[in-house]
Structure formats: structure tokens, C-alpha cells
C-alpha positions in Angstrom: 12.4 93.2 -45.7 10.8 95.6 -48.0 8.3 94.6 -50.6 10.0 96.1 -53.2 12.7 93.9 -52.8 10.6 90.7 -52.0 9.0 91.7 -55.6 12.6 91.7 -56.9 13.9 88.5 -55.7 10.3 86.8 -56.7 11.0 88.0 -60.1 14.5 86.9 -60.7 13.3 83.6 -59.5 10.9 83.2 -61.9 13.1 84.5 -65.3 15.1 81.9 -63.9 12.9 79.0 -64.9 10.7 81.0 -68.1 9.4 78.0 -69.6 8.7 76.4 -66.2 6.5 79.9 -65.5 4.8 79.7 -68.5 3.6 76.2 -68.5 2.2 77.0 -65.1 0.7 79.9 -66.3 -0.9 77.6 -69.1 -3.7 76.4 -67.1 -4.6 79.8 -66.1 -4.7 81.5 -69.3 -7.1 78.4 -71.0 -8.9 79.1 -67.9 -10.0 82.6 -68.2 -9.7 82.6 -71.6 -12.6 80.1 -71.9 -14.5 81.6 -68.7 -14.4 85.1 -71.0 -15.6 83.3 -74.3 -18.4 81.7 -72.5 -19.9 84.2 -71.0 -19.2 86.5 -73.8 -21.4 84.2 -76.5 -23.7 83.9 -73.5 -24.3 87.1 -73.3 -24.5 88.1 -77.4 -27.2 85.0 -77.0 -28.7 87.0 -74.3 -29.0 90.4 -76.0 -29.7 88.7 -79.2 -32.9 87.1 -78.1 -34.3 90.6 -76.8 -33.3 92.4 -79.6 -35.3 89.8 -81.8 -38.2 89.5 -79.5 -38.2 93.6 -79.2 -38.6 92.9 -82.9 -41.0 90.7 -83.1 -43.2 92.9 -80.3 -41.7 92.7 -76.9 -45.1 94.2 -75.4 -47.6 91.6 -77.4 -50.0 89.5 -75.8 -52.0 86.3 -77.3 -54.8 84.8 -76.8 -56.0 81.3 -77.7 -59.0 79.1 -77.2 -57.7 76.7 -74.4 -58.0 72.8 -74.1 -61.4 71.6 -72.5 -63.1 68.4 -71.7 -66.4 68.3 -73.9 -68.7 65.0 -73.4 -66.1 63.1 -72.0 -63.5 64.1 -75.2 -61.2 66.5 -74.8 -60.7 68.7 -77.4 -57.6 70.7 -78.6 -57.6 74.4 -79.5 -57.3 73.8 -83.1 -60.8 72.6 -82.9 -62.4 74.6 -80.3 -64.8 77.3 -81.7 -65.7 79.0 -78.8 -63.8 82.6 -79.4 -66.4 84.6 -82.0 -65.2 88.1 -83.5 -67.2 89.7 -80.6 -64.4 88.4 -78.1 -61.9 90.9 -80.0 -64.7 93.6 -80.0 -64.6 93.8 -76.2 -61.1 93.6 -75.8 -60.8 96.8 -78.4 -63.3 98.4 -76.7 -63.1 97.7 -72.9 -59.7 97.4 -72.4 -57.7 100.5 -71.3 -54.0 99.4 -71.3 -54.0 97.5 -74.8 -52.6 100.0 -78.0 -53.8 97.6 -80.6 -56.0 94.4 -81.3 -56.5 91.9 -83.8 -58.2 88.6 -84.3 -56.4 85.9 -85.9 -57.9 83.2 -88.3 -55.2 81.2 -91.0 -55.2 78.6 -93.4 -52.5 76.2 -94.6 -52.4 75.6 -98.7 -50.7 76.5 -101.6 -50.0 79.8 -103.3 -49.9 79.6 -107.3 -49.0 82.4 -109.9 -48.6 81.1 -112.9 -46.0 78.6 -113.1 -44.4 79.5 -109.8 -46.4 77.8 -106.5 -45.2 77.5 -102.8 -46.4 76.1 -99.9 -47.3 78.5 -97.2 -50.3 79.7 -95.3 -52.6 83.1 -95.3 -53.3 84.7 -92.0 -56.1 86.7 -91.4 -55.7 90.0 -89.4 -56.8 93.8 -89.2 -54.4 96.8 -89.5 -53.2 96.5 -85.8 -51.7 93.6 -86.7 -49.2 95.4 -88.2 -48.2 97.4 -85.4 -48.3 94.5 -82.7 -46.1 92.7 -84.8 -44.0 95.5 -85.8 -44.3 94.9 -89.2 -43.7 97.7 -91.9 -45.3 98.0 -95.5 -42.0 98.9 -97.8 -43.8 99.0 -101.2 -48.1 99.4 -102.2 -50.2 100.2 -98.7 -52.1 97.9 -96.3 -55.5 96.7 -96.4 -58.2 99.6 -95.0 -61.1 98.9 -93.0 -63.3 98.6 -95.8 -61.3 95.9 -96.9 -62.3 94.0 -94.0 -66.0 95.1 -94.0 -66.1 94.1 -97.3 -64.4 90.8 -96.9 -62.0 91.9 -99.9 -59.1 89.9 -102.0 -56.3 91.3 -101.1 -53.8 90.6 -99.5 -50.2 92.1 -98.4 -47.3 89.9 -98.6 -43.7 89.4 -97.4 -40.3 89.0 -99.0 -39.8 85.4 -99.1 -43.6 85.2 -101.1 -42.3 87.3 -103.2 -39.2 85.6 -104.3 -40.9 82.6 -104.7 -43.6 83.5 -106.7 -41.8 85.7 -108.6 -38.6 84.2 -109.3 -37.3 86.5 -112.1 -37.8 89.7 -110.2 -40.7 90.9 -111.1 -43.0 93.4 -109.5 -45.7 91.8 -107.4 -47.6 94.9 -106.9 -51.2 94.3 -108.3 -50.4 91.2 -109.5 -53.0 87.9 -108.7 -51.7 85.2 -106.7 -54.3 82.0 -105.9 -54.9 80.6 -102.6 -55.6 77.1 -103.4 -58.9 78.3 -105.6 -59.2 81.5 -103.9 -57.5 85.0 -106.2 -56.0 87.4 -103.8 -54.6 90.4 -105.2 -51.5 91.8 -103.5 -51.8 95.1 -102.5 -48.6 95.5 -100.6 -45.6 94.3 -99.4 -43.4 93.8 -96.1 -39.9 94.8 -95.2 -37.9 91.8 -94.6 -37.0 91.0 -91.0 -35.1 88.3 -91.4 -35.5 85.2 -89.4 -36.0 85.2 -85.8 -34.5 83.7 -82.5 -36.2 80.7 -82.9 -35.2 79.7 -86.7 -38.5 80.8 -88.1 -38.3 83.2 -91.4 -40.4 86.1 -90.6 -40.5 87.0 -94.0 -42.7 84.0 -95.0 -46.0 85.6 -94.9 -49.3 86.4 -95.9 -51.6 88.9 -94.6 -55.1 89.2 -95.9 -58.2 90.5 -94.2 -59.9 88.3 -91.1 -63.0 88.3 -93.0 -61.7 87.1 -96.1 -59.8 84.4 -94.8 -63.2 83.6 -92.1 -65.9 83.7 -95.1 -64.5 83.1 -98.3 -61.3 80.9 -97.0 -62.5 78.7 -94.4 -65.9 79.1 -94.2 -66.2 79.6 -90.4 -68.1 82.2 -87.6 -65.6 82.1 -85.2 -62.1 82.8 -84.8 -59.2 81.1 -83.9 -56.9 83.8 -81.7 -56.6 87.3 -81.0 -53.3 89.5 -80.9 -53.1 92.5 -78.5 -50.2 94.9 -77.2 -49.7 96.5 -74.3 -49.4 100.0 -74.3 -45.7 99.8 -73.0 -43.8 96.5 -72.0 -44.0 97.7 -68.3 -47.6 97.4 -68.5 -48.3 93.9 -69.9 -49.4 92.4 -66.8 -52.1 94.9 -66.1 -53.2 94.3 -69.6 -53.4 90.9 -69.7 -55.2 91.1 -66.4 -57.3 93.3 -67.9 -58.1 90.6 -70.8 -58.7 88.4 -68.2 -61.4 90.4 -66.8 -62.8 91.1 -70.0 -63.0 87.7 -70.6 -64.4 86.3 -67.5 -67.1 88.5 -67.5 -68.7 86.4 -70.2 -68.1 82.8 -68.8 -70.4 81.6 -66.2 -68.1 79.6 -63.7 -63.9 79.3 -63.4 -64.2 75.1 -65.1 -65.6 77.1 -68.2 -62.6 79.2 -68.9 -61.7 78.2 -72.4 -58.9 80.3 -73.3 -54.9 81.1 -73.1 -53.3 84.4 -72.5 -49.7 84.2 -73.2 -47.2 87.4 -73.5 -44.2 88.3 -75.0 -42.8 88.7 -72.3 -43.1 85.0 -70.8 -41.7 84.0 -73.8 -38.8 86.4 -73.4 -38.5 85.6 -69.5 -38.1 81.8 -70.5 -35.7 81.9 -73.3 -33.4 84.5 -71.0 -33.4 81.5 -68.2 -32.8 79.1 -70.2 -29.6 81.2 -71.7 -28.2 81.8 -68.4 -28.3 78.4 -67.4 -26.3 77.1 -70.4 -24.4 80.0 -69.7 -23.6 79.2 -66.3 -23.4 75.7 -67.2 -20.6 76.7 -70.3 -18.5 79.0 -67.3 -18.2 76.1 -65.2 -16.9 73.8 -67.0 -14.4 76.3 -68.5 -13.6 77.4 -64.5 -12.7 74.1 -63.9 -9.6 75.1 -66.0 -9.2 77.6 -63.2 -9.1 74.9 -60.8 -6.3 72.8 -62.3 -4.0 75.8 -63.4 -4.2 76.7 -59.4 -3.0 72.8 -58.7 -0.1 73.3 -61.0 0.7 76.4 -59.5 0.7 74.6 -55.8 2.7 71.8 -57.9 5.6 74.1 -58.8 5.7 75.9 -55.9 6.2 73.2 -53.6 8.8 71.8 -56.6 10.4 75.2 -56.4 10.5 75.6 -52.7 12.3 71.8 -52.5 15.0 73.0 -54.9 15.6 76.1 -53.0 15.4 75.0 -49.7 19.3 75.8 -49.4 19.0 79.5 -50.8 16.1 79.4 -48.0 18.5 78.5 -45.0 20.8 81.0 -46.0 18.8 83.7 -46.1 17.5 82.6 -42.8 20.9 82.2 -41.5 21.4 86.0 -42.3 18.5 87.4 -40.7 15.4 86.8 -43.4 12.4 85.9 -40.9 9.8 83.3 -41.9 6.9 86.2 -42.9 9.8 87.3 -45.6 10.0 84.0 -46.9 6.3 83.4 -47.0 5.9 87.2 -48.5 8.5 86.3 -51.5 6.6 83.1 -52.7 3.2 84.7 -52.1 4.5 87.1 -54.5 5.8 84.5 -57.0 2.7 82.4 -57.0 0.4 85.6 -57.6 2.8 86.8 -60.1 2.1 83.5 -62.3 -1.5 83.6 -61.7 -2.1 87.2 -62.9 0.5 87.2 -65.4 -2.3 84.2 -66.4 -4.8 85.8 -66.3 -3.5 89.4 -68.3 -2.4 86.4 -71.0 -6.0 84.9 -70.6 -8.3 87.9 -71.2 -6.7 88.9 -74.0 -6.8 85.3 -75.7 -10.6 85.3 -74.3 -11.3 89.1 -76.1 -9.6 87.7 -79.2 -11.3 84.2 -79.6 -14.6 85.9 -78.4 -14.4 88.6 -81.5 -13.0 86.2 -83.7 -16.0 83.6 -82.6 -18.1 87.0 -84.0 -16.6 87.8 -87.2 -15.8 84.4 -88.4 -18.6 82.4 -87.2 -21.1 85.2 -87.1 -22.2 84.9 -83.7 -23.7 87.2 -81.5 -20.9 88.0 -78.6 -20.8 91.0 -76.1 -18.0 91.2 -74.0 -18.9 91.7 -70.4 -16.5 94.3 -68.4 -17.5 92.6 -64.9 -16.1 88.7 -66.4 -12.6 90.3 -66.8 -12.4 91.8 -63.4 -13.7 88.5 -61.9 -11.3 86.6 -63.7 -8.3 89.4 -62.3 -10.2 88.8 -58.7 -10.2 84.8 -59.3 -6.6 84.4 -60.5 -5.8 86.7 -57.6 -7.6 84.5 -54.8 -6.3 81.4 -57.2 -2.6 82.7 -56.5 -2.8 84.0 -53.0 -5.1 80.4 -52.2 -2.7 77.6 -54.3 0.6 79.7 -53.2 0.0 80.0 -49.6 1.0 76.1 -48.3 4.1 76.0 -50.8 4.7 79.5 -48.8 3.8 78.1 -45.5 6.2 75.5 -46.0 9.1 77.5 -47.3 8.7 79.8 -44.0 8.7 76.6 -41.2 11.7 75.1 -42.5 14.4 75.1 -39.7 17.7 77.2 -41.1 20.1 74.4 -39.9 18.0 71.3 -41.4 17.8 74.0 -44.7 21.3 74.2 -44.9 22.3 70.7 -44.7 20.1 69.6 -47.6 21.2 68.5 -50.4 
């Protein structure tokens, strides 16, 4: 018999029972449709992490003084004093695949200007710090290098300072803020960036020259970190290899390494696991919709093929052979599952963007999940259908016939 035809009879079959169809169909569209949401948020997750991390410096490297055993105690890096301004000297000076370095000192207290005071802290940096963090001075200018060599007051500030401080909109530009007893005039400030991947407001910050924060601040000769970036992301390894070298050179034996390197790109390699797992984790569970909707379909088949088991014997009786009969409920039982799955992917594109505009979620839509859900409803319907099919096809024509 001719497919055509099989597709035919397969189809008059199944307008014959709609609602029966579309309950089996049920499980299969929830199915994919979830599968497709998933993997969609999973995705926006996905892309929204390296956009943010791209952000905040997707080639950055840093490097902290490491936990060591001193006289028996051992010490956290908070209080280790072992890296000294020279440490960030070398780096800038040695090192051929690092753009930009800066050292790193900060200091917890409270900012006041006039009435107005919030709780914050004051970082000390140099100009690179700008550019390793991708940072971007909207209004006023940066601090120079004679701001540094002078140990200057000033500082450069960012967006959430501002409203803080100045509550009524005023300009901050020139304006004194105090540091706990320390004046720092702002000299600039940041565009906003928002807050990161991690929940952390990038906007609440303070930048002032290391020195000022090392000598007039905190009162120390050493420093407590140094930010680098690679010349391109591709090349972080070498560069922090590089630092490594750098580093070593000046430590007598491998037990008196006292430092950490850590990149950006660690950080971005963990976070991206750790989204694909939850990912994975999230299409599972929703393919285990997949997994029932194909046990309904095997349900109704086999329900279907017991009500028609006359029609069956007839058409046996007038020649149909047992591939014909297997063909025609192939047919049906892919018909429901991909007739599920059309349903299902649009249901999934729908509660994906609807996940983005109302929610305000980060979704992307991945081309390859709606041709593996086509693929899996296909298998589903080909897989569930073929023992309802299988049974339909052995029956004996006489024995078919007779029943009732």
C-alpha cells in the first residue's frame, strides 16, 4: 500500500478521536516546552555571565599574598605583608604579555559630606586600574601620576557615592568628601555599570591613589594585591606564567611561595560549569516529561489498536499485509508526537520570551534544542509506537474478525 494512503487512513483515525489525540499529545508538548525554556534561561545565564565578566575585564589577572605557616601560626592574607610596591614594579617592567598593572591597597570606613555619610571603602590604585577594570571616567578626569608621587587627596568616585552623598543632586565635582578623618577631594567620576553577575554593585566605589590610601590612610609599606591584564584573553595563561616567573625569581625555595594568581578567566570557566550543570540538571527533569508523554502514546496506541482490532481483520482479510498495518500506526503514533512537539516549541519560544520580558531574565533561544526536541519526539513516536504497531500487524485475520 502506498504511503500516501497509509498517511490518509492514519489521519482519519486520529480526527476521529480529537480530544483523545490531544491529551496524548499533552505530555509531549509540556515536555519540550519545558526542555526549550530550560535550556533557553540556561543559556541567557550562560551569555549573561560572559557578557558581565567581559565587563568587568575578561583578560584580568590578580594577585594576592597567599596563606603561610609563620612560627607555628598560620596567617591569612589579610595580614600577610610580604608583597611591597617593588612586587608591582617588576611585574610592569619584566613582564611582556601584561597591558596594564596596578597595586591594590583599601580601607573599610565611612564617607561623610556634610550631613550625608555612607558606609563604604576607598581603594587604592594607579591609572591602569582603570583600564583592567574597564572602568570609564564620565564627568572631571582621573588621577595623574603626580597624584600618586605626591600621595595627593583625591579621589575619583562612582555613581552610587554620588547619590548617597549627594542626595539632592548636586554636583560632586571638586567637592570634599571625608574618609573617616581623612579629606579627599573628588576629582572625577565613573560611568555606572550596574551591578554584576555576582549581585555586587559596581558602582559603589572609590578610587584614590595607592599612595594616599598606603601613607596617609593606613599607614603601611606594603601592599595588599596587584591587578594585571593580559594583553588579549587568549594570552592569560602565558601572562600569569609570566607573573609566576617574575615572582619566583625573588623567593628562595617552592615552601616560600606566598602569593595567589587567580584570572578572570578561572572565574569565568567556573561560573560557565556550574551553569551548565544546573542547566543540564533543569533539561532533565523537564525530559522526563518526554518520557511519560511517550508512555501515553504506547497507552493509546495499544487502547486504539484493541478497539480496532476488527477494522484490522478486515483489512487483512482483503489483502492489507502486516508491514501495512505496522506502517499505518507507525504513522499515527509519530503524527501525535510531532504534532507535540510543533505544539511544544512554540509554547517553549513563548514562555521563554515571556520569562524575558516579564521577569526580566536573560534568555537566548538555542536553534539546536528545537531540532533536538523534533529528533526526540520523532525517536519518542517511532520508539513508543512500534510495540502497539507490532501487535496490530501479528494479529491473525480470523481471530481479528471474531472479536468483539
Amino acid at each position: 500500500m502506498k504511503i500516501g494512503n497509509l498517511f490518509k487512513i492514519a489521519l482519519k483515525a486520529l480526527n476521529n478521536n480529537k480530544m483523545r489525540c490531544f491529551l496524548t499529545m499533552l505530555g509531549i508538548i509540556i515536555g519540550v516546552a519545558s526542555v526549550i525554556t530550560m535550556l533557553a534561561i540556561g543559556q541567557g545565564s550562560k551569555d549573561s555571565i560572559k557578557k558581565q565578566i567581559s565587563e568587568m575585564g575578561s583578560n584580568m589577572i590578580m594577585i594576592f599574598p597567599g596563606n603561610m605557616e609563620r612560627g607555628g601560626v598560620q596567617q591569612s592574607s589579610d595580614d600577610m605583608q610580604s608583597m611591597k610596591p617593588v612586587d608591582f614594579e617588576n611585574i610592569r617592567d619584566e613582564a611582556k604579555f601584561v597591558a596594564a598593572v596596578s597595586p591594590m591597597v583599601s580601607s573599610q570606613g565611612q564617607f561623610i559630606c556634610g550631613a550625608n555619610n555612607y558606609p563604604s571603602k576607598v581603594e587604592g590604585v594607579n591609572a591602569d586600574y582603570l583600564e583592567i577594570r574597564k572602568l570609564k571616567v564620565k564627568d572631571g578626569m582621573a588621577f595623574s601620576d603626580l597624584d600618586i608621587k605626591r600621595a595627593s587627596k583625591v579621589c575619583v568616585v562612582g555613581k552610587t557615592v554620588v547619590d548617597k552623598l549627594f542626595p539632592n543632586g548636586g554636583n560632586p565635582m571638586g567637592r570634599v568628601i571625608r574618609f573617616n578623618s581623612i579629606p579627599l577631594t573628588i576629582i572625577g567620576v565613573l560611568e555606572s555599570k550596574g551591578y554584576n553577575s555576582m549581585g555586587q554593585d559596581q558602582d559603589d566605589i572609590v578610587l584614590a591613589p595607592y599612595t594616599t590610601v598606603m601613607k596617609r590612610i593606613l599607614a603601611i609599606d606594603y601592599i595588599q594585591g596587584i591587578f594585571a591584564s593580559a594583553l588579549t584573553e587568549a594570552a592569560t595563561d602565558q601572562a600569569t606564567d609570566e607573573i609566576e616567573k617574575i615572582r619566583n625569581h625573588k623567593i628562595k625555595s617552592v615552601e616560600d611561595e606566598d602569593y595567589d594568581i587567580r584570572s578572570q578567566q578561572e572565574l569565568s570557566e567556573m561560573l560557565n560549569s556550574t551553569s551548565d550543570m544546573m542547566t543540564l540538571l533543569l533539561a532533565c527533569v523537564a525530559g522526563i516529561s518526554l518520557l511519560v508523554g511517550g508512555i501515553g502514546i504506547m497507552n493509546i496506541m495499544l487502547v486504539s489498536v484493541t478497539e480496532r482490532t476488527r477494522e484490522i481483520g478486515l483489512r487483512m482479510s482483503i489483502g492489507a499485509r502486516g508491514r501495512d498495518i505496522m506502517t499505518q500506526f507507525l504513522i499515527e503514533s509519530i503524527i501525535i508526537s510531532v504534532a507535540g512537539g510543533v505544539i511544544g516549541v512554540v509554547l517553549g519560544a513563548a514562555a521563554s520570551l515571556s520569562v524575558k520580558f516579564l521577569l526580566n531574565w536573560p534568555v537566548t533561544i538555542q536553534i539546536y534544542s528545537v531540532v533536538l526536541s523534533f529528533l526526540v519526539c520523532t525517536v519518542n513516536g517511532v520508539f513508543f509506537g512500534w510495540y502497539p504497531a507490532r501487535k496490530a500487524a501479528n494479529l491473525d485475520p480470523i481471530e481479528a474478525l471474531r472479536y468483539e
